[in-house]
PyMOL CGO cylinders between C-alpha atoms (Angstrom):
from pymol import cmd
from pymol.cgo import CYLINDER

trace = [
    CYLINDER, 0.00, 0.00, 0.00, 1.49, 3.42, -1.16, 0.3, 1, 1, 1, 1, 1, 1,
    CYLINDER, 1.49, 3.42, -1.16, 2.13, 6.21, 1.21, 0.3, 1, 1, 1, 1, 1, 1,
    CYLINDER, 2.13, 6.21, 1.21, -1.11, 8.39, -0.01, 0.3, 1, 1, 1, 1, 1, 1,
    CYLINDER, -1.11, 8.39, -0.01, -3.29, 5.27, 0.72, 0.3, 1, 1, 1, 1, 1, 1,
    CYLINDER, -3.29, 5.27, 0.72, -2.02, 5.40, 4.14, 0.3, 1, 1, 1, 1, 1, 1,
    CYLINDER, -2.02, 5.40, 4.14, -2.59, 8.99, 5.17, 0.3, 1, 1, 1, 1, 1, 1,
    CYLINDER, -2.59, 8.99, 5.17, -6.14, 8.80, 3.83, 0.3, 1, 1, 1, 1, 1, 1,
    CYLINDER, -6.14, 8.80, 3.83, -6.86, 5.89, 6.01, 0.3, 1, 1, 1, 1, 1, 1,
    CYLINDER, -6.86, 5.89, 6.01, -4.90, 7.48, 8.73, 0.3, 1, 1, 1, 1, 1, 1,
    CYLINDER, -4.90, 7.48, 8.73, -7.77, 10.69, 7.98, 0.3, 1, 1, 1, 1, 1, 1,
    CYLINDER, -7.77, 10.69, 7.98, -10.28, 8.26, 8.04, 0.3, 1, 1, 1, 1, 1, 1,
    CYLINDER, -10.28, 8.26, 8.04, -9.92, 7.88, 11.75, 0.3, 1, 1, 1, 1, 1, 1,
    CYLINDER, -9.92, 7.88, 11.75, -9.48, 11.75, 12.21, 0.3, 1, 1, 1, 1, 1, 1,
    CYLINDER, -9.48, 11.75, 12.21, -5.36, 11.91, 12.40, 0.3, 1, 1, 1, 1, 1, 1,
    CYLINDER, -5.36, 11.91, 12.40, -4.32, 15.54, 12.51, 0.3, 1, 1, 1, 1, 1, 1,
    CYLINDER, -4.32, 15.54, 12.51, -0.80, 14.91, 11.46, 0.3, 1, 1, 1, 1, 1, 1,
    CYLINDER, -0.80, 14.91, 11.46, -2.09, 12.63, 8.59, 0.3, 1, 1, 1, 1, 1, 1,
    CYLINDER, -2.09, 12.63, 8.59, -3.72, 15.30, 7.22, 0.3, 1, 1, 1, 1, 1, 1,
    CYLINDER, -3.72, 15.30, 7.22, -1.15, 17.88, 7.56, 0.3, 1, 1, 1, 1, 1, 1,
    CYLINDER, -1.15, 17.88, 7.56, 1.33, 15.63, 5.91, 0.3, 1, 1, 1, 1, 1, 1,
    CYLINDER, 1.33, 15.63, 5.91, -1.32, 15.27, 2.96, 0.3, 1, 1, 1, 1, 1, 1,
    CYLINDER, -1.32, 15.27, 2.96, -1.69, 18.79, 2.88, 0.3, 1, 1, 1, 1, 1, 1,
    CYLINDER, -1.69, 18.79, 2.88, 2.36, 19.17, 3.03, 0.3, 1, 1, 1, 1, 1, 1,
    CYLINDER, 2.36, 19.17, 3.03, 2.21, 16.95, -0.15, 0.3, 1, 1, 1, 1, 1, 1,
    CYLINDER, 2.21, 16.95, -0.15, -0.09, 18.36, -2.15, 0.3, 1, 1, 1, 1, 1, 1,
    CYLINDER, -0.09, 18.36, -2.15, 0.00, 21.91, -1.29, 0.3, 1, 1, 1, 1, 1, 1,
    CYLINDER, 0.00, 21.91, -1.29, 1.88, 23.05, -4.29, 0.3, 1, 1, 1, 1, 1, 1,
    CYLINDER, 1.88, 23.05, -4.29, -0.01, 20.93, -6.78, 0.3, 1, 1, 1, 1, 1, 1,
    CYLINDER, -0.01, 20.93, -6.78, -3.59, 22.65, -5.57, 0.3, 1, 1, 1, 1, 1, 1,
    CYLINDER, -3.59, 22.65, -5.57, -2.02, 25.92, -5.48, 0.3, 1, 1, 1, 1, 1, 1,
    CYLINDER, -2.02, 25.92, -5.48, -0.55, 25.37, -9.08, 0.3, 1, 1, 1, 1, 1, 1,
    CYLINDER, -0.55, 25.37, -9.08, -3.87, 25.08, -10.10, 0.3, 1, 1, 1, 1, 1, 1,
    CYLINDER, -3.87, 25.08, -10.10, -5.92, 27.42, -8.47, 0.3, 1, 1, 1, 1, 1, 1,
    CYLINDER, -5.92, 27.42, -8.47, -3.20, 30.22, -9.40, 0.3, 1, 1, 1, 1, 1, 1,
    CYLINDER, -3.20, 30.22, -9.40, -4.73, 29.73, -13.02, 0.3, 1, 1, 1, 1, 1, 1,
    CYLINDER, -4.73, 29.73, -13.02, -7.86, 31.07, -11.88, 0.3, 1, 1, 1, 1, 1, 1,
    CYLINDER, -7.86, 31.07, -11.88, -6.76, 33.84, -9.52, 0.3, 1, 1, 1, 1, 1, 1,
    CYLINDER, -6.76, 33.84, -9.52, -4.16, 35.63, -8.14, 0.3, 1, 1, 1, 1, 1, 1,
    CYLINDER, -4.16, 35.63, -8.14, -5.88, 36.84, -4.82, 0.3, 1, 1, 1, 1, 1, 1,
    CYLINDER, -5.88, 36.84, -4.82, -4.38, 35.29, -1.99, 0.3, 1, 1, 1, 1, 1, 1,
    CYLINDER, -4.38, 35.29, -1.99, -7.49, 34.97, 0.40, 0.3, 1, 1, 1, 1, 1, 1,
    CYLINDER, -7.49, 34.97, 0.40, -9.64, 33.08, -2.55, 0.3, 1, 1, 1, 1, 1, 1,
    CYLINDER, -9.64, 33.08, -2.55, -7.07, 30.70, -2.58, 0.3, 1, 1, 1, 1, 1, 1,
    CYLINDER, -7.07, 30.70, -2.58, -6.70, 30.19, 0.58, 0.3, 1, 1, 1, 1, 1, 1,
    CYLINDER, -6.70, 30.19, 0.58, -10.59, 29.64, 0.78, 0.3, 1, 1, 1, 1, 1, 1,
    CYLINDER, -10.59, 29.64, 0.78, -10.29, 27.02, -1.46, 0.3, 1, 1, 1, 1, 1, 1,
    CYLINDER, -10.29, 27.02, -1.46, -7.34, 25.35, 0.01, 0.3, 1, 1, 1, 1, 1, 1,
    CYLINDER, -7.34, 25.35, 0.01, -9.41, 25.02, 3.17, 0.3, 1, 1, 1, 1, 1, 1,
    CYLINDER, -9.41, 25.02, 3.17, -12.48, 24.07, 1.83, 0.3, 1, 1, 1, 1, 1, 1,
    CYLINDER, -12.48, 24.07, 1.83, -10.24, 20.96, -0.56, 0.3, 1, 1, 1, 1, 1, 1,
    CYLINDER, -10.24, 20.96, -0.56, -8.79, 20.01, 2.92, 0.3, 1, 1, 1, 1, 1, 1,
    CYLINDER, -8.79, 20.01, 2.92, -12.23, 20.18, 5.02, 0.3, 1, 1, 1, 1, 1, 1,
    CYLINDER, -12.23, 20.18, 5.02, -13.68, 18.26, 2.73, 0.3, 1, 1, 1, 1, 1, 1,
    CYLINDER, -13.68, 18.26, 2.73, -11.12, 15.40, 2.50, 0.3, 1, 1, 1, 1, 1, 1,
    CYLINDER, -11.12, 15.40, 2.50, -11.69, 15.35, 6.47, 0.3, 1, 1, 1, 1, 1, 1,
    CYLINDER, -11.69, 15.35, 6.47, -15.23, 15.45, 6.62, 0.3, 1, 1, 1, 1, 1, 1,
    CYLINDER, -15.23, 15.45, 6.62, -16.10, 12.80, 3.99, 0.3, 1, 1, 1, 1, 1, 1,
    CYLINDER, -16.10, 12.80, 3.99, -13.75, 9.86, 4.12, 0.3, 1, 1, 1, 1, 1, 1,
    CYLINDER, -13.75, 9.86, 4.12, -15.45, 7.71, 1.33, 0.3, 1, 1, 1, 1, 1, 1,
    CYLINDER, -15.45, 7.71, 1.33, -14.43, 10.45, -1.21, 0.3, 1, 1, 1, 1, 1, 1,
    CYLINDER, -14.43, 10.45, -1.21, -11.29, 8.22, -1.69, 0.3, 1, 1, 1, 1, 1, 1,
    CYLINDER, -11.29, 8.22, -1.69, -12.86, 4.97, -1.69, 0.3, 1, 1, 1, 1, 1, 1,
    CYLINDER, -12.86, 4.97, -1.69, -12.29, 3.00, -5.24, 0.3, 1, 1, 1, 1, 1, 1,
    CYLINDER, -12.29, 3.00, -5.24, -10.09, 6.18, -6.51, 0.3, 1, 1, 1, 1, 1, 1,
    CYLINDER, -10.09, 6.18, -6.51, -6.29, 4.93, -7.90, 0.3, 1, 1, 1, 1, 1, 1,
    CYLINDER, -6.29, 4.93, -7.90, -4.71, 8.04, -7.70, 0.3, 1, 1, 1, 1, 1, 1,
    CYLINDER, -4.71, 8.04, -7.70, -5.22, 10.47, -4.62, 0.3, 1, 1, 1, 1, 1, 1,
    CYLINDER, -5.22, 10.47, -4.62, -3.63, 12.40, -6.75, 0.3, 1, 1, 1, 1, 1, 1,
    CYLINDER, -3.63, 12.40, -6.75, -6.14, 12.95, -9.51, 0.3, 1, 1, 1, 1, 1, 1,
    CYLINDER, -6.14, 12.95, -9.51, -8.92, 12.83, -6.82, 0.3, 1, 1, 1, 1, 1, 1,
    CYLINDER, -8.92, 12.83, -6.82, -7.44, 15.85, -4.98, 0.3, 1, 1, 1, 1, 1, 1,
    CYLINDER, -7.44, 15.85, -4.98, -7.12, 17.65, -8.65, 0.3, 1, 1, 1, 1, 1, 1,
    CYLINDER, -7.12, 17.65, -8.65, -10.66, 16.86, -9.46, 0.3, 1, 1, 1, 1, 1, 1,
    CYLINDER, -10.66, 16.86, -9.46, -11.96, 18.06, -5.73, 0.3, 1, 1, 1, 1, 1, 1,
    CYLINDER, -11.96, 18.06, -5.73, -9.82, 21.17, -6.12, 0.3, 1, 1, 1, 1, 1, 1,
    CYLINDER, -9.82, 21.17, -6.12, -11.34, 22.12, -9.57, 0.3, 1, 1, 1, 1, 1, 1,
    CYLINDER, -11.34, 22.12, -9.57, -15.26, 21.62, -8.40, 0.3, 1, 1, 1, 1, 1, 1,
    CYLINDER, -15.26, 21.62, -8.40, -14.41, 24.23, -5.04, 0.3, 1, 1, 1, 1, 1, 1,
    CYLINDER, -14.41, 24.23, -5.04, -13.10, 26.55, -7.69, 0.3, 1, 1, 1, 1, 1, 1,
    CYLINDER, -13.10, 26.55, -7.69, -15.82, 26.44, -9.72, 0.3, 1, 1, 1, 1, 1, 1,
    CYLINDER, -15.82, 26.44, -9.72, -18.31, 26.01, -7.17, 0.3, 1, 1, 1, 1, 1, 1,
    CYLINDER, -18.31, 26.01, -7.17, -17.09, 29.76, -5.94, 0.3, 1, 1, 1, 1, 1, 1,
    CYLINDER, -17.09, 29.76, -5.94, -17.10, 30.51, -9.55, 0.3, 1, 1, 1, 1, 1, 1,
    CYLINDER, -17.10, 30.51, -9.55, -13.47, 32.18, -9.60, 0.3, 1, 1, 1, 1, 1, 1,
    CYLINDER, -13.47, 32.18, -9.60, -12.81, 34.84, -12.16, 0.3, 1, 1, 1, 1, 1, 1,
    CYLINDER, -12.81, 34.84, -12.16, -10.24, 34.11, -14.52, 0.3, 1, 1, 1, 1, 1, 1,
]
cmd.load_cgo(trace, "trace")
Protein backbone atom coordinates (compact mmCIF):
# COMPACT_ATOMS: atom_id res chain seq x y z
CA UNK A 1 0.00 0.00 0.00
CA UNK A 2 1.49 3.42 -1.16
CA UNK A 3 2.13 6.21 1.21
CA UNK A 4 -1.11 8.39 -0.01
CA UNK A 5 -3.29 5.27 0.72
CA UNK A 6 -2.02 5.40 4.14
CA UNK A 7 -2.59 8.99 5.17
CA UNK A 8 -6.14 8.80 3.83
CA UNK A 9 -6.86 5.89 6.01
CA UNK A 10 -4.90 7.48 8.73
CA UNK A 11 -7.77 10.69 7.98
CA UNK A 12 -10.28 8.26 8.04
CA UNK A 13 -9.92 7.88 11.75
CA UNK A 14 -9.48 11.75 12.21
CA UNK A 15 -5.36 11.91 12.40
CA UNK A 16 -4.32 15.54 12.51
CA UNK A 17 -0.80 14.91 11.46
CA UNK A 18 -2.09 12.63 8.59
CA UNK A 19 -3.72 15.30 7.22
CA UNK A 20 -1.15 17.88 7.56
CA UNK A 21 1.33 15.63 5.91
CA UNK A 22 -1.32 15.27 2.96
CA UNK A 23 -1.69 18.79 2.88
CA UNK A 24 2.36 19.17 3.03
CA UNK A 25 2.21 16.95 -0.15
CA UNK A 26 -0.09 18.36 -2.15
CA UNK A 27 0.00 21.91 -1.29
CA UNK A 28 1.88 23.05 -4.29
CA UNK A 29 -0.01 20.93 -6.78
CA UNK A 30 -3.59 22.65 -5.57
CA UNK A 31 -2.02 25.92 -5.48
CA UNK A 32 -0.55 25.37 -9.08
CA UNK A 33 -3.87 25.08 -10.10
CA UNK A 34 -5.92 27.42 -8.47
CA UNK A 35 -3.20 30.22 -9.40
CA UNK A 36 -4.73 29.73 -13.02
CA UNK A 37 -7.86 31.07 -11.88
CA UNK A 38 -6.76 33.84 -9.52
CA UNK A 39 -4.16 35.63 -8.14
CA UNK A 40 -5.88 36.84 -4.82
CA UNK A 41 -4.38 35.29 -1.99
CA UNK A 42 -7.49 34.97 0.40
CA UNK A 43 -9.64 33.08 -2.55
CA UNK A 44 -7.07 30.70 -2.58
CA UNK A 45 -6.70 30.19 0.58
CA UNK A 46 -10.59 29.64 0.78
CA UNK A 47 -10.29 27.02 -1.46
CA UNK A 48 -7.34 25.35 0.01
CA UNK A 49 -9.41 25.02 3.17
CA UNK A 50 -12.48 24.07 1.83
CA UNK A 51 -10.24 20.96 -0.56
CA UNK A 52 -8.79 20.01 2.92
CA UNK A 53 -12.23 20.18 5.02
CA UNK A 54 -13.68 18.26 2.73
CA UNK A 55 -11.12 15.40 2.50
CA UNK A 56 -11.69 15.35 6.47
CA UNK A 57 -15.23 15.45 6.62
CA UNK A 58 -16.10 12.80 3.99
CA UNK A 59 -13.75 9.86 4.12
CA UNK A 60 -15.45 7.71 1.33
CA UNK A 61 -14.43 10.45 -1.21
CA UNK A 62 -11.29 8.22 -1.69
CA UNK A 63 -12.86 4.97 -1.69
CA UNK A 64 -12.29 3.00 -5.24
CA UNK A 65 -10.09 6.18 -6.51
CA UNK A 66 -6.29 4.93 -7.90
CA UNK A 67 -4.71 8.04 -7.70
CA UNK A 68 -5.22 10.47 -4.62
CA UNK A 69 -3.63 12.40 -6.75
CA UNK A 70 -6.14 12.95 -9.51
CA UNK A 71 -8.92 12.83 -6.82
CA UNK A 72 -7.44 15.85 -4.98
CA UNK A 73 -7.12 17.65 -8.65
CA UNK A 74 -10.66 16.86 -9.46
CA UNK A 75 -11.96 18.06 -5.73
CA UNK A 76 -9.82 21.17 -6.12
CA UNK A 77 -11.34 22.12 -9.57
CA UNK A 78 -15.26 21.62 -8.40
CA UNK A 79 -14.41 24.23 -5.04
CA UNK A 80 -13.10 26.55 -7.69
CA UNK A 81 -15.82 26.44 -9.72
CA UNK A 82 -18.31 26.01 -7.17
CA UNK A 83 -17.09 29.76 -5.94
CA UNK A 84 -17.10 30.51 -9.55
CA UNK A 85 -13.47 32.18 -9.60
CA UNK A 86 -12.81 34.84 -12.16
CA UNK A 87 -10.24 34.11 -14.52
Amino acid sequence: MNNDRLLIERIGRHDKEALQQLYDQYILHLCSIINRTTTNLDQTEEIIKEVFQTVWNKKDLFEGKKHISATLTQLCLKVIQSKDTPA
